[in-house]
C-alpha positions as CSV (number, residue, x, y, z in Angstrom):
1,X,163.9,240.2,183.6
2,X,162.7,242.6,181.5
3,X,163.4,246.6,181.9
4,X,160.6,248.3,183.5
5,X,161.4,252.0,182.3
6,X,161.9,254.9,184.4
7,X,161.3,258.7,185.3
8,X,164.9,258.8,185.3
9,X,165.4,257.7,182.1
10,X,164.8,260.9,180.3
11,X,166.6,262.8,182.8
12,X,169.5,260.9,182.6
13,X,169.2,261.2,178.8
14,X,168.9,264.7,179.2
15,X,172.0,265.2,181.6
16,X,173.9,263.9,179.0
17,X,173.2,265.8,176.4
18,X,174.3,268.9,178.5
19,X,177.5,267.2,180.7
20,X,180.8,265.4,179.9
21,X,179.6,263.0,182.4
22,X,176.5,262.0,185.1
23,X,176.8,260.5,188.7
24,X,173.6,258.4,189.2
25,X,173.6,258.2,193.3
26,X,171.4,255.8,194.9
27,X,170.8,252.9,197.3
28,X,172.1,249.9,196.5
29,X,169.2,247.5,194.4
30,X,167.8,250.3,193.4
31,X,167.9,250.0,189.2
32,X,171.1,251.9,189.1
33,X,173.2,250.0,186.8
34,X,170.3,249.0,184.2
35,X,169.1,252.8,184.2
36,X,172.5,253.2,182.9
37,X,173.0,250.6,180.9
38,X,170.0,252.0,178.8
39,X,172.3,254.5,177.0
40,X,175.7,253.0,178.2
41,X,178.0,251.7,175.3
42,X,180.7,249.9,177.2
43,X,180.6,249.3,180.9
44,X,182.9,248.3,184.0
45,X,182.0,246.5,187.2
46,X,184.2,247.9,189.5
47,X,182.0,245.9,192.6
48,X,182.6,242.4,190.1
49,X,185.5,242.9,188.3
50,X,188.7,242.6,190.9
51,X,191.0,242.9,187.7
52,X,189.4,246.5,187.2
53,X,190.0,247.3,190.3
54,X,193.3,246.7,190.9
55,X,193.9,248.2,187.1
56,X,191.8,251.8,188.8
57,X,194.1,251.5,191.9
58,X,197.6,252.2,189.8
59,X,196.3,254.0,187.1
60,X,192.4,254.8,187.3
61,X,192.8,255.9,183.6
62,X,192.9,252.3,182.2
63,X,189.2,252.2,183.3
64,X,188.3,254.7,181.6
65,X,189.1,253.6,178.0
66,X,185.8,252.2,175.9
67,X,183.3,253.4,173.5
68,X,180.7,256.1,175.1
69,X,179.0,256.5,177.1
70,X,181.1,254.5,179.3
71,X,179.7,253.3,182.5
72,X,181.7,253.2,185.3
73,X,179.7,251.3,188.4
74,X,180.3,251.6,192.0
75,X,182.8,254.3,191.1
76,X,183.7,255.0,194.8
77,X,185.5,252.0,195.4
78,X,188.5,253.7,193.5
79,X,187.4,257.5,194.7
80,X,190.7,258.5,192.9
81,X,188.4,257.7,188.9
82,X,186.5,261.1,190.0
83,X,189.5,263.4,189.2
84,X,190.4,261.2,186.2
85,X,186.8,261.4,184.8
86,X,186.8,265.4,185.5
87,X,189.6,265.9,183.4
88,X,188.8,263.5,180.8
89,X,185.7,265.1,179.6
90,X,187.1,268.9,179.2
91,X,184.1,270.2,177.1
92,X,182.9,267.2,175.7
93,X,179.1,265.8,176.3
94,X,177.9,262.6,177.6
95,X,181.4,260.6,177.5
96,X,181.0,258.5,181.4
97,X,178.1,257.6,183.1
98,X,179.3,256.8,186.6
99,X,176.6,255.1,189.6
100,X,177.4,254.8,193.2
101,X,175.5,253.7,196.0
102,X,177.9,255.3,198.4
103,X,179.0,258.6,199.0
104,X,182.9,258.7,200.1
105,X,183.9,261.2,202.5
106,X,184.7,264.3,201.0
107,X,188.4,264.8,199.8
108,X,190.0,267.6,199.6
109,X,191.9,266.0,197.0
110,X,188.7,265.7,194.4
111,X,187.7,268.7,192.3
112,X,184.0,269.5,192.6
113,X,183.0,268.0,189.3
114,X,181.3,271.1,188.9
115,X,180.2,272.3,185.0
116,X,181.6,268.8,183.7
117,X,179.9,265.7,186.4
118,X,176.5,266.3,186.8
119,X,174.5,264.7,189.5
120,X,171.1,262.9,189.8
121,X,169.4,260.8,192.2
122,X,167.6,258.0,191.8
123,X,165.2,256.1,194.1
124,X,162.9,252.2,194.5
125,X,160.2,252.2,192.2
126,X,157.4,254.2,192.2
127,X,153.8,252.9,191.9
128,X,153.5,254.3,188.6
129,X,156.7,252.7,187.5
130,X,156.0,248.9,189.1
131,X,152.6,249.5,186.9
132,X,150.6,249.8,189.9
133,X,149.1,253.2,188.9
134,X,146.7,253.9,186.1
135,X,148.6,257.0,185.8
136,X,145.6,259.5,185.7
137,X,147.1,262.2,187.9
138,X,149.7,263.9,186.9
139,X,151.7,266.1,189.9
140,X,153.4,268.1,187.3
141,X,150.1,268.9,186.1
142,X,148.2,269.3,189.5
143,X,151.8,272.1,190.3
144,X,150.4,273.5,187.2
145,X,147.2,274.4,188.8
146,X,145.2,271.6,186.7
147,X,142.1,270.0,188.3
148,X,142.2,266.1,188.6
149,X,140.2,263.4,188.3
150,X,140.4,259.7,188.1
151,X,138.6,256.4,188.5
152,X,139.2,254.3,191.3
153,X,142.5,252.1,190.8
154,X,141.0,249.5,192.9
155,X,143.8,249.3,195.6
156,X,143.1,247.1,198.0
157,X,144.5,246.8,201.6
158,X,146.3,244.2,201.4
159,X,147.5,245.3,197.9
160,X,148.8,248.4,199.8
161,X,150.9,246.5,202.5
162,X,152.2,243.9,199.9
163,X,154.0,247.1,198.4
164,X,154.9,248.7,201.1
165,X,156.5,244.9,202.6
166,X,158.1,244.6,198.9
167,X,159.3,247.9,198.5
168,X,160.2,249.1,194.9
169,X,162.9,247.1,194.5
170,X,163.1,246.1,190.7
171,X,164.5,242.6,191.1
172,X,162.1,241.8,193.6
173,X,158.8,242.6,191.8
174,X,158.4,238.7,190.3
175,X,159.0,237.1,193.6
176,X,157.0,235.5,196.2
177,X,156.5,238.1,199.0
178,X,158.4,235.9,201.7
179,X,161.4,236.0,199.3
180,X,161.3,239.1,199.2
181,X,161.0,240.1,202.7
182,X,163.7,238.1,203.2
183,X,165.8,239.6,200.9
184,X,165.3,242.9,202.1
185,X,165.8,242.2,205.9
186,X,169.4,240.5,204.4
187,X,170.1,244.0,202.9
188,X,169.5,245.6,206.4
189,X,171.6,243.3,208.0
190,X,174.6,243.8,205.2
191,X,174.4,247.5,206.0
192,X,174.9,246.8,210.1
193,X,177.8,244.9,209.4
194,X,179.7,245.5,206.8
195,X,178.3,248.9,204.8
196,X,177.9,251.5,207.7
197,X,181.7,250.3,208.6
198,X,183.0,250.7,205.1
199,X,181.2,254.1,204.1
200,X,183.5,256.2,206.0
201,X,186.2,254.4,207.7
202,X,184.3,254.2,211.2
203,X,183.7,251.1,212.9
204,X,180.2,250.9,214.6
205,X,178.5,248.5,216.8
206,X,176.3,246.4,214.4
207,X,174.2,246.0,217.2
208,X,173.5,249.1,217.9
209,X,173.3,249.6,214.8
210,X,170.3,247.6,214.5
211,X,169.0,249.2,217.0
212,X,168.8,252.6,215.7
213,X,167.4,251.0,212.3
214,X,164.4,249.8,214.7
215,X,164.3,252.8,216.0
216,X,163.8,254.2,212.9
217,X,161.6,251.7,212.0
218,X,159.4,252.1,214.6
219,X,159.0,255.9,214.4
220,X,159.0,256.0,210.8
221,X,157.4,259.1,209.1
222,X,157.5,260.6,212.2
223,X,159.5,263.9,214.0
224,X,161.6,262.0,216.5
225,X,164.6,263.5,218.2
226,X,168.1,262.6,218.2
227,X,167.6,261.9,221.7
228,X,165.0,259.5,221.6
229,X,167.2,258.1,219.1
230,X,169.8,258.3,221.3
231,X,167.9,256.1,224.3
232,X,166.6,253.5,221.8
233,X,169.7,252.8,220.1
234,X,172.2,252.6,223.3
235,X,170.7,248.9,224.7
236,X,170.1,248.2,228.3
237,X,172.4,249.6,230.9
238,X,174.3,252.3,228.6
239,X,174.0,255.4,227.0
240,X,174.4,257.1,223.8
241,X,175.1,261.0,223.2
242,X,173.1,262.8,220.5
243,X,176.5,264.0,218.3
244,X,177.3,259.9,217.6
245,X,173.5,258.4,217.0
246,X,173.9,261.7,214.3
247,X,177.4,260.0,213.5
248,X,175.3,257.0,212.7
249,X,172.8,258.8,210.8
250,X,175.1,260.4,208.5
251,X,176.7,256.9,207.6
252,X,173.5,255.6,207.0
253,X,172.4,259.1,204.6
254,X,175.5,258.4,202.6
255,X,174.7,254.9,201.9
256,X,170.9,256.5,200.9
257,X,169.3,254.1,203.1
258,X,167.5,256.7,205.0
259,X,166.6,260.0,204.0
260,X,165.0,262.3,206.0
261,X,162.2,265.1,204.9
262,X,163.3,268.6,206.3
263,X,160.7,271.3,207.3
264,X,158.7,273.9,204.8
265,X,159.9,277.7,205.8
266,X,156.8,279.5,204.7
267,X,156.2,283.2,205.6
268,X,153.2,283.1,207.8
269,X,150.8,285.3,208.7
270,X,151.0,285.1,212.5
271,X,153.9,284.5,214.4
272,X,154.1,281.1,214.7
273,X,157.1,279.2,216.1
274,X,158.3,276.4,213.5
275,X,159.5,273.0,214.1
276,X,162.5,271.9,212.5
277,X,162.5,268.8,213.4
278,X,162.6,266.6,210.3
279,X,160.3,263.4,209.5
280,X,162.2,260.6,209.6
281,X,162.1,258.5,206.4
282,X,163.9,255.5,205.0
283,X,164.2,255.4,201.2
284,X,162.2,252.9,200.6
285,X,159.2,252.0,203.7
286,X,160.1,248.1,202.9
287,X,163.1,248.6,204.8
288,X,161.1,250.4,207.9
289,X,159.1,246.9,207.7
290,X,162.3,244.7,207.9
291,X,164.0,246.7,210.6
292,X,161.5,245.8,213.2
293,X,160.8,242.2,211.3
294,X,156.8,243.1,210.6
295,X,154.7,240.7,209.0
296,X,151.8,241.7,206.8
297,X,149.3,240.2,208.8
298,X,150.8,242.1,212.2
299,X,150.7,245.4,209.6
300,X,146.9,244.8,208.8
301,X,146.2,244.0,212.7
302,X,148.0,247.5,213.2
303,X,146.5,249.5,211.0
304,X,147.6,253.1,213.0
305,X,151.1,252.3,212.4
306,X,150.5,250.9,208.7
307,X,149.2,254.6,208.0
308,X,152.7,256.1,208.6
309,X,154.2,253.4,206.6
310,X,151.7,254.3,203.9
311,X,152.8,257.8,204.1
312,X,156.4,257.1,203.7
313,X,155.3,255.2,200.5
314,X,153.4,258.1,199.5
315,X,156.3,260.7,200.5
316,X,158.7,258.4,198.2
317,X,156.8,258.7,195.3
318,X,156.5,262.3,195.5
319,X,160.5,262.9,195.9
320,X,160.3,260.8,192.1
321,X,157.9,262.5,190.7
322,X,158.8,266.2,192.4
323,X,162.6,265.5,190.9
324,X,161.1,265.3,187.3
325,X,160.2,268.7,187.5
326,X,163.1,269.6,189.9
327,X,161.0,269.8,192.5
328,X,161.3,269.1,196.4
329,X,158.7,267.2,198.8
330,X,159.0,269.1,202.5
331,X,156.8,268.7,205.7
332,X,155.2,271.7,207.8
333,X,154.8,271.5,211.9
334,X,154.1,274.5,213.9
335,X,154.4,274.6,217.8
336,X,150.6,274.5,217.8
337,X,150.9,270.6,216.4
338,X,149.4,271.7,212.8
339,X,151.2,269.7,210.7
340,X,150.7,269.1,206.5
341,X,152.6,265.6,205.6
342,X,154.0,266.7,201.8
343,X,154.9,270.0,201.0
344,X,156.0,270.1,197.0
345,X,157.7,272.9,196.0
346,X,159.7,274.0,192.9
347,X,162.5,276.3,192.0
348,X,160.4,278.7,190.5
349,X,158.5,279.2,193.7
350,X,155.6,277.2,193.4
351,X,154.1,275.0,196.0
352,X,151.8,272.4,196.5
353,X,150.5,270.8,200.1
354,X,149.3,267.7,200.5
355,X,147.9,265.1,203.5
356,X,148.5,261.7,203.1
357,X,145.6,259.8,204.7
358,X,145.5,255.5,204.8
359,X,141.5,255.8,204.6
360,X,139.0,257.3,202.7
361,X,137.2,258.0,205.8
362,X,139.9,260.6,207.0
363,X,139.8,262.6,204.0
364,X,137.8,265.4,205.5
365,X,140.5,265.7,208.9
366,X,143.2,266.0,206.2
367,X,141.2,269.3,204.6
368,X,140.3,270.6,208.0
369,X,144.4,270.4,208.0
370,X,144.8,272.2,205.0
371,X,142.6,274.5,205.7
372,X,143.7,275.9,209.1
373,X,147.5,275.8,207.1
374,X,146.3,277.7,203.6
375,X,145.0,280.2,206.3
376,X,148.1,280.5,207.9
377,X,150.5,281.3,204.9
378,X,151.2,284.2,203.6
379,X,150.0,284.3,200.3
380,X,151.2,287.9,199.6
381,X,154.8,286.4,199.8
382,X,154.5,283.0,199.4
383,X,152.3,283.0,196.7
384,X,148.5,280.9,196.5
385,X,149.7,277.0,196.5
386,X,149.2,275.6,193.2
387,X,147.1,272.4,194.8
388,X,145.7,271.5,197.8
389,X,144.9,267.7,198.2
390,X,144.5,264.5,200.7
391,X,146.5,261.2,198.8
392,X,144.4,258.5,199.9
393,X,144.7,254.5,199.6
394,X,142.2,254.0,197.5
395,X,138.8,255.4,196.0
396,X,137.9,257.8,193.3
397,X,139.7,260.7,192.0
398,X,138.4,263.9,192.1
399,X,138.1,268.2,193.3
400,X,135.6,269.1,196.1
401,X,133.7,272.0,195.6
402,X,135.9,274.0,198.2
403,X,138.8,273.4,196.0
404,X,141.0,270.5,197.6
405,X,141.7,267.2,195.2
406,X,141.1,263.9,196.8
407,X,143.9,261.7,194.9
408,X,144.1,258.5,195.3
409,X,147.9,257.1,195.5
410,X,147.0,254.2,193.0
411,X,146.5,256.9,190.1
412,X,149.7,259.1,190.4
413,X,152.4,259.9,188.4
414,X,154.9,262.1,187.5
């Protein structure tokens, strides 16, 4: 299969230049190891090569010997390579490039990596990088105060739940959507039995596991408790507390197959209770679809629940396209139940607020959201947002006359 490039590429390029060495973190499948292998002069498999291993469990510096960039995959299966790496690179640039769809638990033992290992996440595929965008709109450019336009991509429905069922998984792109679904509810099952157990030493209940996974699944894109969480995931007759359904959560954060989106902090005009809450996200909304086994055709009969799928695809390819620009995609609730889906903001300060709506029809309840919000910030401290728009499924691109882009998903990019 040939490479379909991506937005990480040029920051992984660009890490390099400046570092002795990058982690690429990620979920499994995601396009980790060919990313790297993009710039990567030598390579080892720790995940394939058993030899390897064993060599990186007596002395994790035999590993480390090749021409560079040297890629060193699924690097936490011999945590003990992070120190090695650290002091291998002194002041040297772009000598290991290590991936790891894992994060160990932390170790007192391991140095930081800070100044020498530099970090990056990557992601599924975007829209724009499957090809399924014309590539039109440009977030950079919208948090850049640009207006936007665009022709209409010509989305359709069922073109929308065929991506969100396939997910942006690159090795799944060329197969039949049954394979695919199949592969992904595999993946699922994998991390209830085996990969939630191995992240952190902790044996869990893979059926309870599953559980919360549906849970998830079921609520996905949305602000639900740990205690509803709690009561789905326990199963008939028992009962779960909220500090181990978070125990569960954090496993499943450090394998980066969920990833939740926390609340905006804005300084408001009136005072305005916040919730905290977060929005409850997998990485990818393919994996929301195989946790509670969803066909397409159940999706399309559904259509209310496909919108929150659609926003989780929506809210995905923002986090890309936001990290290009080291940027950040947040959500806003207040106790009054006005809520903005997307919140972009950047280290510089400026932010962007967006509401993700399935239909064209719903475009003008997503400004009446905005609206009501713009009015509620204060500007004087938070400064004017840079955009205001609705993402929609489909339709054209373009700015109304009171200011707000209507973006359709199928024409944005980084």
């Amino acid at each position: 299969m040939a490479y379909l490039p991506r937005i990480a590429d040029e920051e992984l390029s660009n890490r390099l230049a400046a570092q002795g060495a990058v982690l690429i973190e990620g979920p499994k499948a995601c396009g980790k190891t060919e990313t790297a292998r993009q710039v990567a002069q030598s390579e080892v498999l720790l995940d394939l090569d058993t030899n390897a291993r064993e060599a990186a469990a007596v002395e994790p510096g035999l590993v480390l010997a090749g021409e560079m960039p040297r890629l060193i995959d699924e690097w936490q299966l011999e945590p003990a390579i992070w120190n090695h790496v650290r002091r291998w690179v002194d002041d040297k640039k772009g000598q290991f490039i290590l991936t790891g769809s894992a994060r160990p638990v932390d170790d007192e033992t391991r140095h930081s990596g800070a100044g020498r290992i530099a970090r990056m996440r990557m992601r599924p595929m975007t829209l724009s990088e499957a090809g399924r965008s014309t590539r039109e709109i440009s977030l950079a450019d919208l948090m850049a105060g640009n207006e936007s336009r665009a022709s209409d991509p010509g989305l359709s429905l069922d073109d929308l739940i065929d991506e969100v069922c396939r997910g942006g998984w690159p090795a799944l792109r060329d197969a039949n959507l049954a394979d695919a679904r199949r592969a992904i509810r595999d993946y699922l099952n994998e991390v209830a039995r085996t990969d939630i157990n191995q992240v952190d030493g902790v044996t869990r209940d893979p059926e309870r596991v599953q559980r919360l996974l549906a849970s998830l699944g079921r609520n996905v894109a949305m602000r639900v408790s740990l205690t509803t969480l709690a009561a789905e995931t326990a199963g008939p007759g028992s009962s779960m507390s909220d500090d181990t359904v978070r125990s569960y959560l954090s496993a499943l954060s450090r394998l980066m197959v969920v990833e939740d989106q926390p609340a905006w902090k804005p300084h408001l005009r009136s005072k305005v209770d916040l919730r905290t809450t977060p929005a409850r996200h997998f990485v990818d909304p393919s994996l929301a679809v195989a946790a509670i086994s969803a066909t397409p055709e159940q999706l399309k009969a559904d259509l209310n629940y496909f919108g929150y799928l659609f926003e989780s695809l929506v809210v995905r390819d923002l986090r890309v396209y936001a990290q290009a620009f080291d940027g950040q995609v947040k959500q806003y609730r207040d106790n009054k139940d006005l809520e903005v889906d997307a919140i972009v903001e950047t280290d510089d300060g400026r932010w962007g607020a967006f509401e993700i709506k399935l239909g064209t029809g719903r475009i003008d309840e997503g400004v009446e959201s905005l609206t009501k919000f713009h009015k509620k910030v204060d500007t004087a401290k938070c400064g004017e947002p840079a955009v205001l728009g609705v993402i929609v499924g489909s339709g054209y691109g373009y700015v109304r006359d009171d200011g707000i882009h209507v973006i359709p998903v199928g024409a944005l990019a980084s």
